[in-house]
N, C-alpha and C positions, 0 to 999 in steps of 0.2 A: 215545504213539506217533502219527506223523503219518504223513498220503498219504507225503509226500515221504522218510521214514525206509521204509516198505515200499517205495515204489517204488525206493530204493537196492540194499535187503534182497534183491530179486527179481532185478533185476538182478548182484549180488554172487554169489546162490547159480545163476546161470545159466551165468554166468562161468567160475565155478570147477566144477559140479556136473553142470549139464545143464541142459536146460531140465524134466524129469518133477520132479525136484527141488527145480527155484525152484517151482514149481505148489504141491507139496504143502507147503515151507516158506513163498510166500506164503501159503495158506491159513490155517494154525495160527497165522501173524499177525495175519491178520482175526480170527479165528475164537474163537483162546483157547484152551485145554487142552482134548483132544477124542480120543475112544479111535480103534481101529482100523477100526471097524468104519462110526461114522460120516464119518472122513476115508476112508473108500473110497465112500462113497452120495456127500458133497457135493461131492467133485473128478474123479467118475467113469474113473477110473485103477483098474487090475485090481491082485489084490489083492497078488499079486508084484512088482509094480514100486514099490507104495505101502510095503512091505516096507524094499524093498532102497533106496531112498528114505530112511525115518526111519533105516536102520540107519548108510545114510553119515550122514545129519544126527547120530546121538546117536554115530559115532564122531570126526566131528571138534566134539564137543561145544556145536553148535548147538541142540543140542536135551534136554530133557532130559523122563525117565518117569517115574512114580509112579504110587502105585495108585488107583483113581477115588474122586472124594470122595460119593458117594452114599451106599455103604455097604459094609460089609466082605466082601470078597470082588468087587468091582467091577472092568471090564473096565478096563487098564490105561490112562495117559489120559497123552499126548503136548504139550508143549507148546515153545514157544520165544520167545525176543526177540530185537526189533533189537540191543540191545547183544550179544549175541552174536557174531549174523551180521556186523556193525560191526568188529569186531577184525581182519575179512579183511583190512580198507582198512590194519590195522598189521600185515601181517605182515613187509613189506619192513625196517621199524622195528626190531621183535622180533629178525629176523636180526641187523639192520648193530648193534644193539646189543650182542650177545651178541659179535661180533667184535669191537667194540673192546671189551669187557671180556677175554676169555679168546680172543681169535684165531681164527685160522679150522677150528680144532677146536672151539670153542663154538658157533661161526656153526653149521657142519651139525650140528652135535648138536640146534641148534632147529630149523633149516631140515628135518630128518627129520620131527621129531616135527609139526610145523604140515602138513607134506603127507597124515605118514598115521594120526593126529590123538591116538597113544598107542602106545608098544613098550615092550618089555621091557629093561633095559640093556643085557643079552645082543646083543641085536639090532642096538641103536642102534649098539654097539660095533664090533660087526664091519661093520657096512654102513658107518658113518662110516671108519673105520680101513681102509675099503678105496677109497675115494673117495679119501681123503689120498693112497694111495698108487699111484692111479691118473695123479696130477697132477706126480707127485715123478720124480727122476731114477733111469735105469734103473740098474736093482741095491740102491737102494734102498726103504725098505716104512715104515710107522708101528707102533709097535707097540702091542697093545694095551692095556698098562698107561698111556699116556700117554694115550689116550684116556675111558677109566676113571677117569684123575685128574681128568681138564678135567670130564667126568657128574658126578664128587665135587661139584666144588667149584662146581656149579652145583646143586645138591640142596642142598649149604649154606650157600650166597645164598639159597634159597628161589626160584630162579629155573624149579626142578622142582622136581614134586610129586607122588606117588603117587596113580592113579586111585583113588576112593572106592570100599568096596568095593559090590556090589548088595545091593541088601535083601532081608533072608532068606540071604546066601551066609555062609559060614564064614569066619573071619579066618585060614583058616591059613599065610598065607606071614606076617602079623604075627607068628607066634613063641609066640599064644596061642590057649588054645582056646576055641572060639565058648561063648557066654555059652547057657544051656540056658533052656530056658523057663519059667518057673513056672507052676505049675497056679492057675488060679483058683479063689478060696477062694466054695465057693456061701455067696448071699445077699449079696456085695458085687459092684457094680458094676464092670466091666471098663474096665479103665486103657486111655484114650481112644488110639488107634492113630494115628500119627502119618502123614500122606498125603506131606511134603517128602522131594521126593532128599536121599539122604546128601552132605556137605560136604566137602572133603580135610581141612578143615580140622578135621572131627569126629573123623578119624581119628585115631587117637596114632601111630604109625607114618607120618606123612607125609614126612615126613623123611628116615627112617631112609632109609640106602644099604643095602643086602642084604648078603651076603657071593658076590661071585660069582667062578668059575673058569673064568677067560677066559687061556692061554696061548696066544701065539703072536703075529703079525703078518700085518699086511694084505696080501691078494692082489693083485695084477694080473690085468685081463682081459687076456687074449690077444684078438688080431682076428680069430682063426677061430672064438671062441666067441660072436660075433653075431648068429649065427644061430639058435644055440641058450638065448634068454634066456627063453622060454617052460619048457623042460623043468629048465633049471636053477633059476628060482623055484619049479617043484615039488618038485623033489628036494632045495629047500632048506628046504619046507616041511615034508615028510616028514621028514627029519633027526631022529635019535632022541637027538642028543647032549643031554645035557643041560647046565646051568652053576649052579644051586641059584639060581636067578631066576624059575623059572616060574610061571606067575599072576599076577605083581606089574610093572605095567605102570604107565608112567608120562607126563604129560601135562605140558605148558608153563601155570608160573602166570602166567595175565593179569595179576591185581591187583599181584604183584610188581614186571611191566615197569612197569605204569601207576604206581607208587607212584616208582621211579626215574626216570620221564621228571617226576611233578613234579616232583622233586628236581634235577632238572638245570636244570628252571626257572626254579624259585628260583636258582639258584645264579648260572645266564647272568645273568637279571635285577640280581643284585647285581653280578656284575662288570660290567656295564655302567652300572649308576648311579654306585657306588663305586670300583673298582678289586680289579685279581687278589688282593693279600691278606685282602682284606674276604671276598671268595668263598667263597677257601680255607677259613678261619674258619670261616662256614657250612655248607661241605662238611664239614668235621671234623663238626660239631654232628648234621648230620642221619646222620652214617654214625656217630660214638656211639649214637644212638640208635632205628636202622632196625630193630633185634630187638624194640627195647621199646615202641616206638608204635604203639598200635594203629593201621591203617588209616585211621580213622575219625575218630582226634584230630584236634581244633582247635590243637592245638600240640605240641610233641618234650617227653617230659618233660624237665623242671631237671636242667641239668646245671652245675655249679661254673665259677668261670675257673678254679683251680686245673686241674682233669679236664681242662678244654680245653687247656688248654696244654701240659698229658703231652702231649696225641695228635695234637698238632698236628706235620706231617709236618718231619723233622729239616732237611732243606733247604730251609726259610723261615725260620729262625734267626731265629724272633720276639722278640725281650726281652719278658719280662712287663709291665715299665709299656707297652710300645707294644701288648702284649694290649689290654690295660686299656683303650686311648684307641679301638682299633678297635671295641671291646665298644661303650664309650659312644657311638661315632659309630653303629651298626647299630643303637641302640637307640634313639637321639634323630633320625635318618632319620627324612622322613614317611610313606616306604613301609611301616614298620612289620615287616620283614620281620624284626627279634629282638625280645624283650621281655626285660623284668627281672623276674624270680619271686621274689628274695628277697637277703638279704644275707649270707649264710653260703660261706662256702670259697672269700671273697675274691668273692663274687655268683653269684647263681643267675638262670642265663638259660636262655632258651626261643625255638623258630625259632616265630614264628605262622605254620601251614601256611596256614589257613584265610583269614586276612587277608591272607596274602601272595599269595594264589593272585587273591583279590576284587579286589586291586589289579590284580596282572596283566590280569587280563579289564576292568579301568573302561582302563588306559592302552594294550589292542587295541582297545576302541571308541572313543577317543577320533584313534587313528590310523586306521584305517578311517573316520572323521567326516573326519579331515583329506585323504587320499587321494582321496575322493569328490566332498567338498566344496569345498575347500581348506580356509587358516588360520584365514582370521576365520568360517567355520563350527564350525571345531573350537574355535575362541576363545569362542565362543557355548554349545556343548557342552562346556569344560569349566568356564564358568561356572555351570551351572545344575545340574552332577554336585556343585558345591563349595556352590553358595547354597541347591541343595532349589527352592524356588517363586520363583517372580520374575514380573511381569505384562511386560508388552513395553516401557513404559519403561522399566524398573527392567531390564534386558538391554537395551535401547542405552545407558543412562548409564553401567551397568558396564563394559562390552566396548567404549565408544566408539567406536561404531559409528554410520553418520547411519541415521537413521530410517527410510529408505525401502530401505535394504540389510536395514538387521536383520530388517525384516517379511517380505522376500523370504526371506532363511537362515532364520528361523524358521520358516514355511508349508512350506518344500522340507522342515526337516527332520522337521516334522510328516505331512509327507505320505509319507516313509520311512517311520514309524513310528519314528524315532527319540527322537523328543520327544513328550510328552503332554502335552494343555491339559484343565487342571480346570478346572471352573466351581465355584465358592464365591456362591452368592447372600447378600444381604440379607434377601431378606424371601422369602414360599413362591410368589409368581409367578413366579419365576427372569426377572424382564424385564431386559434386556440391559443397563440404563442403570443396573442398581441389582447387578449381576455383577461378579466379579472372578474375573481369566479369567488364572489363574496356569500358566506353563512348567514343566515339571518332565521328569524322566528318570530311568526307574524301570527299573534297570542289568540285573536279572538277566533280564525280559522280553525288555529287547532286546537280550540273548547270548543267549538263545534263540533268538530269530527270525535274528539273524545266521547261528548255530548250523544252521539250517534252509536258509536260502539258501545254505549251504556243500553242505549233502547234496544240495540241487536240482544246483548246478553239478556237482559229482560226479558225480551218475546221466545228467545231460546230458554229461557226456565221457566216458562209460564205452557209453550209449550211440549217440554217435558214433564210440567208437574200434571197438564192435561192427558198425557200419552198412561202416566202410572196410574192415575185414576180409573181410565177406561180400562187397562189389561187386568183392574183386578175390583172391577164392576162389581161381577156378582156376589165377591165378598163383602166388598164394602157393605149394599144391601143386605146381605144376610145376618150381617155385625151390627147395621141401625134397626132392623127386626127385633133381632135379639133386644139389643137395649129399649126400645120400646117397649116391651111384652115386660119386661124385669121392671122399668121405670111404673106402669100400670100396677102389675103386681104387687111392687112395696107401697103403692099408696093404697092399694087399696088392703094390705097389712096380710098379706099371704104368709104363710109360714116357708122358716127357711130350708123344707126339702123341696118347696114346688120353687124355689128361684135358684136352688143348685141346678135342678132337674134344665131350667130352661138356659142357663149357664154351662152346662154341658151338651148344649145341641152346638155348640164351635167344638172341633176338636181338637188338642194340641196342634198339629202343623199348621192349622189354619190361623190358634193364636200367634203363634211365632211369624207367620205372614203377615198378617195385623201389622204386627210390634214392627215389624219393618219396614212395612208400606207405610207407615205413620211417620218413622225415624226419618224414613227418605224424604215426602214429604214435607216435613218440617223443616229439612235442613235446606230443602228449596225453596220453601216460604222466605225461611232469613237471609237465604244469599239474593234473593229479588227485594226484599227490605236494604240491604243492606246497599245493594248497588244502585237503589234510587235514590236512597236517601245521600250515596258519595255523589251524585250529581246533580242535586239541585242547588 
């Protein structure tokens, strides 16, 4: 964890939380796993706000509790990380994925759940299935079985996952009953007590979809009930109905999205070096094998040509010998992105994730060298990623380069931190005239540090898009006035001199402030899209 990954982290939970919030999640950044008692002495925040604080953090799952490691019975002890708080910068991601998988009923089905950080199906259901049919044409509504389907079939992507239950609480919406305790037996040692949160993934019911009784179809609001959105979220909270869903509350799996954006990766990266049926191929290979891979593999397991060629989608009407020759080209490719496991069921192949992934990240530094530097630095740079050590002639002979440029690209790229110069001596005086003073570029350091300079820019246009916001506050306010007062208005079918009338309380220079503070704006929304999404 670095400065610049906290100073994102504060900024991110500021954004989105408040400012009491970033305070108390910067600290437990510094700070490390820390009870209640003394993150209320060392951020001096009273003891209700430090509360209501960790409780947003541990419900949109920034944060997570357990019990203190000192000893049993110890005051509960809070902690969090930047990969956590980090996942805000994907949530835009999360969404537009979930649409183009399953439409724009998947889309709000994550879009809920990432706002208010865990609901019940029940919930999700009716709030999403009424949104839909808020946007649809009058007379018609979504129903809720469709909605239900799309929650299915995102529970069996593994795309959601059932909240873990708390420790100590009873399994009973799993269907079994909680595990009772066993008495210790005196004169043996007590089986060592476990301090880690529970895991979804501990759970055996994570998966599972519920059985819920959801009839009916989505409401419309009416425009006279605007006013009343206070008392109706009460009264929807009181609501005694039930649907056989209660307790079992369900949360967005990160590692899932993150495992399909590599996958897409790969996938782009091959049809860009090879071509769309090289892709597809791969696509098959990793979505055979997305149940049975662990996370964590170096590689998809062995899968046959034969198996590949079942699943390969009916409308590329591949012939198997032209299988066969794409197999051999994706395997014999330097990118290394399939490999060959063995010679049975016509060959057994494998996607290397791990090496596919490694290349990826050597051929972004290599374009980032190019971009910055220009060609004959990146020529230089990807001579010494392919040669390992080389002293500075030995990189102008190679790169044919004249000598007085290469010493120049070389020093620049040295003084990035792009390049490192080792010293290998001769003898133990390390005197210069008996040194060899070899280039080299040690890859995963410096995707780190690139890595690093991404979160700086980040926190730098987040905190200037925060700086244009505040200096032109009270217009903005003045501008969503206005449009509320107009928005009213036309529903409730005003004629059109009372909504020029309140259309002209902006005056021209203020519009033309607007239109610029928006353009600004915007243009720093996309260059902070744009810079996360080059470093993930």
């Amino acid at each position: 964890m670095t400065a610049q990954e906290v100073r994102l982290c504060g900024l991110l939970l500021q954004e989105h939380f408040g400012e009491v919030v970033a305070k108390v999640g910067t600290h437990l950044l510094k700070s490390g796993a820390q009870n209640l008692r003394t993150i209320i002495h060392e951020t001096g925040i009273s003891l209700d706000l430090v509360k209501k604080s960790l409780c947003v953090l541990v419900q949109h799952g920034t944060c997570v509790f357990s019990s203190g490691r000192k000893a049993p019975g110890s005051p509960t002890e809070y902690r969090t990380s930047c990969d956590r708080i980090l996942r805000i910068l994907r949530y835009p991601r999360y969404i537009y994925t979930a649409k183009t998988l399953y439409g724009d009923t998947g889309e709000l089905i994550i879009e809920e759940l990432l706002q208010r950080g865990d609901m019940t199906m029940s919930s999700t259901v009716k709030t999403v299935a009424d949104r839909l049919t808020q946007n649809m044409e009058e007379g018609r509504s979504m129903d809720y079985s469709e909605v239900s389907s799309a929650f299915s079939k995102l529970v069996e992507t593994h795309f959601l996952q059932r909240c873990p239950p708390m420790a100590g609480a009873g399994t009973k919406d799993s269907g079994t009953p909680a595990t009772p305790a066993t008495p210790a037996i005196p004169g043996t040692p007590a089986a060592p007590v476990s301090t880690a949160p529970p895991t979804p993934e501990s759970f055996p019911d994570c998966y599972r979809v519920p059985h819920v009784t959801l009839i009916g179809r989505g409401k419309r609001r009416l425009s006279n009930e605007d006013g009343e959105d206070q008392r109706n979220a009460k009264k929807t909270k009181m609501d005694s109905e039930t649907h056989g869903d209660e307790g079992i509350y369900w949360q967005v799996n990160f590692e899932r999205f993150h495992l399909h954006f590599r996958d897409q990766a790969i996938i782009s990266a091959v049809a860009n070096k090879l071509d769309q049926t090289s892709s597809e191929i791969v696509r098959t290979m990793l979505r055979m094998s997305e149940v049975t891979t662990s996370p964590t593999a170096t590689c998809t397991k062995p899968l046959s040509a034969n198996e590949i060629f079942r699943s390969l989608p009916s409308s590329y009407n591949i012939p198997r010998p032209i299988l066969d020759q794409y197999l051999t080209l994706l395997v014999d490719d330097p990118m290394e992105f399939v490999g060959k496991a063995g010679e049975s069921g016509g060959g057994m192949y494998v996607v290397n994730l791990h090496k596919a992934l490694a290349n990826l990240a050597r051929a972004t530094l290599e374009s980032v060298v190019q971009e910055r530097f220009g060609s004959r630095s990146a020529r230089i740079f990807r001579l010494l990623l392919r040669k390992r050590h080389l002293e500075q002639k030995q990189v102008e002979d190679f790169a044919m380069i004249p000598a007085k440029e290469a010493k120049d690209m070389l020093y620049t790229l040295l003084s990035q931190n792009l390049v490192q110069l080792q010293e290998i001596p001769k003898t133990p005086d390390y005197a210069p005239s008996r040194t060899f003073y070899l280039y080299t570029v040690n890859q995963l350091p410096t995707a780190r540090m690139l890595l690093q300079n991404c979160y700086k820019t980040v926190a730098n246009l987040i905190e200037r898009r925060l700086f244009e916001s505040k200096e032109s506050k009270r217009l903005l306010e003045k501008s969503q006035r206005i449009e509320a007062i107009l928005a009213s208005l036309q529903a409730s079918g005003a004629e059109p001199e009372q909504l020029t009338e309140v259309e002209e309380m902006i005056t021209a220079p203020e519009k033309q402030q607007l239109e610029a503070l928006r353009l600004h704006i915007n243009k720093l929304d996309s260059a902070e899209n744009q810079t996360w999404k080059g470093s993930l």
